[in-house]
C-alpha atoms as one frame of an Amber mdcrd trajectory, in Angstrom:
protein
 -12.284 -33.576 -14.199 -12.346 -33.302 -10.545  -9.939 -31.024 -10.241 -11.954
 -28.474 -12.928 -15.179 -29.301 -10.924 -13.596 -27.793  -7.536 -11.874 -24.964
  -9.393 -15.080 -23.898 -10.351 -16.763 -24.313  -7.321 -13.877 -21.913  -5.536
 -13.623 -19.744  -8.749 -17.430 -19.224  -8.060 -16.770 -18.626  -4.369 -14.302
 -16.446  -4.761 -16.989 -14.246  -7.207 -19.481 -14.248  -4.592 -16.960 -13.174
  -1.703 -15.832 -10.132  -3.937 -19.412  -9.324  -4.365 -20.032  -8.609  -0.538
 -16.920  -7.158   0.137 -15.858  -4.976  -1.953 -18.897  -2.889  -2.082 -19.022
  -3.696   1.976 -15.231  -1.729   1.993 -16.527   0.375  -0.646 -19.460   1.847
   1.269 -17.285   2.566   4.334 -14.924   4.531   2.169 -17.962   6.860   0.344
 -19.220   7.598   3.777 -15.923   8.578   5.117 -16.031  10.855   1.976 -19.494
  12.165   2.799 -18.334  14.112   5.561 -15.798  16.569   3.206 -19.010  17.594
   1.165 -19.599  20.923   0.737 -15.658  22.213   1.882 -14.267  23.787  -1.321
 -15.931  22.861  -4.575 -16.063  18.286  -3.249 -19.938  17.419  -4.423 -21.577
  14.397  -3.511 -20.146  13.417  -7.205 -16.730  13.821  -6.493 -17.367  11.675
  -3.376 -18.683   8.987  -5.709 -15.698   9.535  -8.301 -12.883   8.849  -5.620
 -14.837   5.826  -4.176 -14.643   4.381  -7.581 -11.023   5.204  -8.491  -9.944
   3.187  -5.232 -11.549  -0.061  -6.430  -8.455  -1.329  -7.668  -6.743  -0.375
  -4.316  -9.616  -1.828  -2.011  -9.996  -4.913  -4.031  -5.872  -5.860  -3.811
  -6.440  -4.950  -0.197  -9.729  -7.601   0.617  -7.896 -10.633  -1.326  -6.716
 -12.463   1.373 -10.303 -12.574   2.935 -11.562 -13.392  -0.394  -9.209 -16.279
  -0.801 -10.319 -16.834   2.724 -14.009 -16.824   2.662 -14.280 -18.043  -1.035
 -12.445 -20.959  -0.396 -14.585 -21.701   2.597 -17.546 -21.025   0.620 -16.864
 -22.838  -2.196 -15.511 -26.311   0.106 -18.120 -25.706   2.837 -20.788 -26.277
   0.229 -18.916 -29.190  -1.313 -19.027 -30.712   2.545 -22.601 -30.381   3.201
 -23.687 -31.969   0.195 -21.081 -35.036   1.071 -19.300 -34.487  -1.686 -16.215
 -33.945  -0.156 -16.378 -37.503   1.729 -16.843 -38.892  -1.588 -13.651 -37.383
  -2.527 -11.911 -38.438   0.566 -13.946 -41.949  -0.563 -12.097 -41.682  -3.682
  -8.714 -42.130  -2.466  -8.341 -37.830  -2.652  -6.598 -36.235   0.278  -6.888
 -32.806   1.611  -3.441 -31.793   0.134  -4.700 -33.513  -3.310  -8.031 -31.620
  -3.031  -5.896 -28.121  -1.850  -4.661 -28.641  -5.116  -7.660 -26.803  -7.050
  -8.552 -23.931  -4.438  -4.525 -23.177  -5.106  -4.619 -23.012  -9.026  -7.518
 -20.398  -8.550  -5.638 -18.470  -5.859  -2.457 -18.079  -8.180  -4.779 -16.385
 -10.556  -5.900 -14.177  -8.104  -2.425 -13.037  -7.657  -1.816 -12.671 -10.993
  -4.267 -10.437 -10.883  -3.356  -8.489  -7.828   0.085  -8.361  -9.245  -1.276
  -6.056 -12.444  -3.705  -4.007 -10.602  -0.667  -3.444  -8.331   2.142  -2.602
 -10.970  -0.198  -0.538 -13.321  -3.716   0.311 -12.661  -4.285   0.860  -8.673
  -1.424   3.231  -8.279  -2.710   5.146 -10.892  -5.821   5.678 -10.502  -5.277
   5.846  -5.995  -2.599   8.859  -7.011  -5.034  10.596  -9.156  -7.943  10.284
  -7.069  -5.680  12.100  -3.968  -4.823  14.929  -6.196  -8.463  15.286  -7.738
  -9.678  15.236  -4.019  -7.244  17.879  -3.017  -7.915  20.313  -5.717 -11.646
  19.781  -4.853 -10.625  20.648  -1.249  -8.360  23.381  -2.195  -5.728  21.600
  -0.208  -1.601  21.527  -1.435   0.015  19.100  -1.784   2.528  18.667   1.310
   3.369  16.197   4.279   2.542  17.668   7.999   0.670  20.502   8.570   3.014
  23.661   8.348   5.883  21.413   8.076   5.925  21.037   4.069   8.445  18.430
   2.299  12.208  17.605   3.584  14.786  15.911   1.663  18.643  16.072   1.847
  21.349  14.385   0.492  25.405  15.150   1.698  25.823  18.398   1.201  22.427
  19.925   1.086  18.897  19.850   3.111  16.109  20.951   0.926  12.270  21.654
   2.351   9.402  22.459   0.203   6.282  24.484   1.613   3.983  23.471  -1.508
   4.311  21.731  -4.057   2.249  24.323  -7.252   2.072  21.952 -10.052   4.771
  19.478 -11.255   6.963  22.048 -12.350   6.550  24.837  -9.992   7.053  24.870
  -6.064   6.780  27.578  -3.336   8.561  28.557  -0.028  11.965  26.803  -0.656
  14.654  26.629   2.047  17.930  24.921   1.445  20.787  24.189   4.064  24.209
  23.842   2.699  26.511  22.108   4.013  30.641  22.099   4.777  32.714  19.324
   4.458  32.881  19.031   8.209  29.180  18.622   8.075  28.614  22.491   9.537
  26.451  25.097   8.199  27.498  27.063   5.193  24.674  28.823   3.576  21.015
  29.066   4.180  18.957  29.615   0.814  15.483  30.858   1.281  13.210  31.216
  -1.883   9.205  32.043  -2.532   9.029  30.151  -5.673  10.709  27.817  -7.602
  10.401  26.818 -11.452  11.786  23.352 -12.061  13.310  23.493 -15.242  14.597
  20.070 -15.924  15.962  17.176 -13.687  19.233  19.002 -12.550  18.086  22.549
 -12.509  15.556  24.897 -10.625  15.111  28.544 -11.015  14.633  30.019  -7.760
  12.550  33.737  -7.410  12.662  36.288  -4.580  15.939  34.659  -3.161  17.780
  35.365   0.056  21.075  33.962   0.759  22.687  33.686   3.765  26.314  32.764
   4.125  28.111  31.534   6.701  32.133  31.933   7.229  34.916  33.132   9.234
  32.234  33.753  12.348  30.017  36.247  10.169  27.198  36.125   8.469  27.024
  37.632   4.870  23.134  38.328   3.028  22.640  38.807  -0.488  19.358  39.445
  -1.974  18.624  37.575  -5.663  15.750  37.676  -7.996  16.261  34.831  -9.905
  19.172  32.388  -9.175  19.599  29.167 -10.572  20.081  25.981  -8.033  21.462
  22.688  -9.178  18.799  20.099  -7.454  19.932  16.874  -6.080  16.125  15.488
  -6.630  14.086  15.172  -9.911  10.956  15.861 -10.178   9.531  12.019 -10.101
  11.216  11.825  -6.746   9.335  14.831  -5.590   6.145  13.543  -6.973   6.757
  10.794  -4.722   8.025  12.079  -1.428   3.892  13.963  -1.678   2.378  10.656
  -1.710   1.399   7.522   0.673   3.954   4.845   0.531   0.913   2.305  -0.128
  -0.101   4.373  -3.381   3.306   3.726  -4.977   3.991   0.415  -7.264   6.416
  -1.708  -6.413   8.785  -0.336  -8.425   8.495   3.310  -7.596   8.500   1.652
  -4.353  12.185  -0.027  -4.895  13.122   2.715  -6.666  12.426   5.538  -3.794
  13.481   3.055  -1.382  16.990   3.462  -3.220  17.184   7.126  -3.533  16.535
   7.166   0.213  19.359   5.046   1.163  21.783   6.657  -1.281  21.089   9.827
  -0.017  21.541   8.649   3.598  17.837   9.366   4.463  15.308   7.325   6.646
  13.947   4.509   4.196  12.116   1.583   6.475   8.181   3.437   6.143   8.792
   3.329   2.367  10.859  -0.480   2.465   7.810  -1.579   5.232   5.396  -0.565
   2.303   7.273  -2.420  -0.448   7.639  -5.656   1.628   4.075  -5.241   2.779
   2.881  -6.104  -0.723   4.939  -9.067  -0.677   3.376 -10.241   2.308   0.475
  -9.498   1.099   0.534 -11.901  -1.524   1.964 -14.384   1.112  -0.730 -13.509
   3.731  -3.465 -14.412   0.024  -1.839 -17.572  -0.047  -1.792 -18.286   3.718
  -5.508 -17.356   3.955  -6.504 -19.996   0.967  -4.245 -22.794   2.857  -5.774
 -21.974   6.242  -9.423 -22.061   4.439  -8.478 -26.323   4.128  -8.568 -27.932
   6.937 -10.564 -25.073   8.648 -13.583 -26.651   6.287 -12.527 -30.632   6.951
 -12.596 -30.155  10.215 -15.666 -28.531  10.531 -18.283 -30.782   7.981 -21.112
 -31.320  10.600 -21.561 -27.349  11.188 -23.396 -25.281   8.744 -21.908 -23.285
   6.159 -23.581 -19.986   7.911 -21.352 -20.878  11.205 -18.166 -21.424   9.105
 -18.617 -18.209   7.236 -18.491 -16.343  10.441 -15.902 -18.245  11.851 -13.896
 -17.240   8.876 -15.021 -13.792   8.702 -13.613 -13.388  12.629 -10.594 -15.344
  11.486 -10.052 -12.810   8.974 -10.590  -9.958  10.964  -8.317 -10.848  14.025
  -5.148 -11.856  10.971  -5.576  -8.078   9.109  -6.003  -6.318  13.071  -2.953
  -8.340  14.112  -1.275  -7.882  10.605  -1.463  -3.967  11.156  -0.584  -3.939
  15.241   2.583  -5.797  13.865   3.649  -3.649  11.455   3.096  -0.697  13.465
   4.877  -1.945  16.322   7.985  -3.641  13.893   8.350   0.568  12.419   8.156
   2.003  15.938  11.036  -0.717  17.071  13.200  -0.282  13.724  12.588  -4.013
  13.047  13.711  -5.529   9.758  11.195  -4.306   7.211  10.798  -7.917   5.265
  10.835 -10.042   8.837   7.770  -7.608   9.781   5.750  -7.715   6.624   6.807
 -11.841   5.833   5.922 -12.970   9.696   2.645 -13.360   9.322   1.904 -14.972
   6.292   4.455 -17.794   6.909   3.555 -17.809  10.188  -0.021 -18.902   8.721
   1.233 -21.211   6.320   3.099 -23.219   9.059   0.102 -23.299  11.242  -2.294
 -24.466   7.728   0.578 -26.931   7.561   0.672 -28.437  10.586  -3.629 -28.677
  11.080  -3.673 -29.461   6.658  -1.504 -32.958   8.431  -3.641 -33.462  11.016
  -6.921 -33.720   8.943  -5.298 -35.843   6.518
């Protein structure tokens, strides 16, 4: 019964954290929004609409400080009402107690988990696209730089990606066996007819051999494409917007095509740690209340609420740095939260 009594109390706490900070994240996001009101045909509706289709995104992002600060909620009242030395009375010890507050936190996972594999992605991917036809923006990566991609033999950059099935300004660079330059391909449009084929318009060849350079002129020829159109769909948007598995999967049409892959493996790893980091933050949340009974529950609440803050600014300054160094992509986004777990450990033995 004990054990139902403080799941409660932390199932509560975590309620009440998600009620200040989601909206709290929330807010920051429609005002960011506020400011691309009035370009193209965005309203102070569609500001509104994409706020509310990141929910799922913002909420899997806040749940380590809500394990953090409901935990520390939930306990911290427990402690000032005593009943938490009555527990320790009782013969219960902080692991014992840790017990409950951890049964709750593996259901917020759970949770994260399917808002991660099948609702966030969604609804993050088709709030980007609804914002950029509001905008009147393409879809494309860099300013003037459009989408690369290769694979052995070929280099392939899209200008603009028209629709799912239609793409514009297409330049290919073929390649020799020796790795040189064999033909340059330069297209206005092309009409992706199924996974293997695209029908290119408007197309220039040029052909390189024998120390000359030959030029034909096509209006339709037909290129056999290397990429489908799911990977292209992907290559347009952030790595954090994927699912896990379009995350593996992208990750392993990268490699196989010998292409750069630790951004999109740092993104896939970082929702593991994620889910570590939860974890860490609900351990941490422990002893942080123990050894702090006599203060108020105000004081802890802001203790844990700079605690938080200083873990996601380090969290992000780490993973920056670990991509900028080429660092393993699983050591940079699994550092942290086990780094956090030892520490809960280690102050979890000393309160006991």
């Amino acid at each position: 019964m004990i054990y139902l009594y403080i799941s409660r109390q932390v199932l509560i706490g975590f309620l009440i954290a998600i009620a200040v900070i989601l909206p709290l994240f929330s807010f920051f996001d429609l005002l960011d929004q506020l400011d691309d009101v009035g370009r193209g045909t965005y309203r102070i509706t569609d500001a509104f609409l994409y706020t509310t289709m990141l929910l799922p995104r913002r909420f899997i992002q806040i749940a380590p400080f809500v394990a953090l600060l409901g935990t520390v909620t939930a306990l911290g009242k427990l402690a000032i009402h005593s009943e938490l030395i009555a527990m320790r009375v009782a013969g219960l010890s902080p692991w014992r107690i840790s017990l409950a507050p951890l049964s709750i936190g593996i259901l917020l996972l759970l949770g994260v988990a399917i808002l991660e594999q099948f609702i966030a992605p969604q609804l993050q991917q088709k709030a980007i696209t609804y914002r950029a036809i509001a905008l009147e923006q393409s879809a494309e990566l860099g300013r003037n730089l459009g989408i690369w991609t290769r694979n052995e033999k070929n280099i392939l950059r899209i200008g603009q990606i028209i629709n799912n099935n239609k793409a514009a300004t297409i330049e290919i660079l073929q390649l020799d066996q020796e790795g040189f330059l064999a033909a340059h391909v330069l297209a206005q449009t092309a009409e992706i007819v199924d996974n293997e084929t695209w029908e290119l318009s408007n197309v220039i060849v040029r052909t390189f051999a024998d120390n000359q350079i030959t030029v034909a002129h096509h209006n339709t020829l037909n290129w056999s494409s290397f990429v489908s159109p799911e990977d292209i769909a992907t290559l347009t948007k952030p790595p954090e917007s994927l699912s896990p598995l379009e995350l593996f999967r992208h990750v392993e049409f990268l490699r196989s095509t010998g292409q750069e892959a630790d951004s999109y493996a740092l993104a896939l790893w970082r929702k593991i740690g994620s889910a570590l980091m939860t974890i860490a933050m609900l351990l941490l949340s422990i002893p942080f209340v123990f050894g702090s009974i006599r203060s108020g529950l105000s004081n802890k609440l802001v203790f844990a609420s700079l605690i938080g803050i200083a873990v996601y600014l380090l969290d992000q300054i780490i993973a920056n740095t670990g991509l900028i160094l080429q660092l393993n992509p699983a050591l940079i986004a699994l550092a942290p939260g086990f780094t956090i777990i030892m520490v809960a450990n280690v102050w979890l033995r000393r309160t006991h």
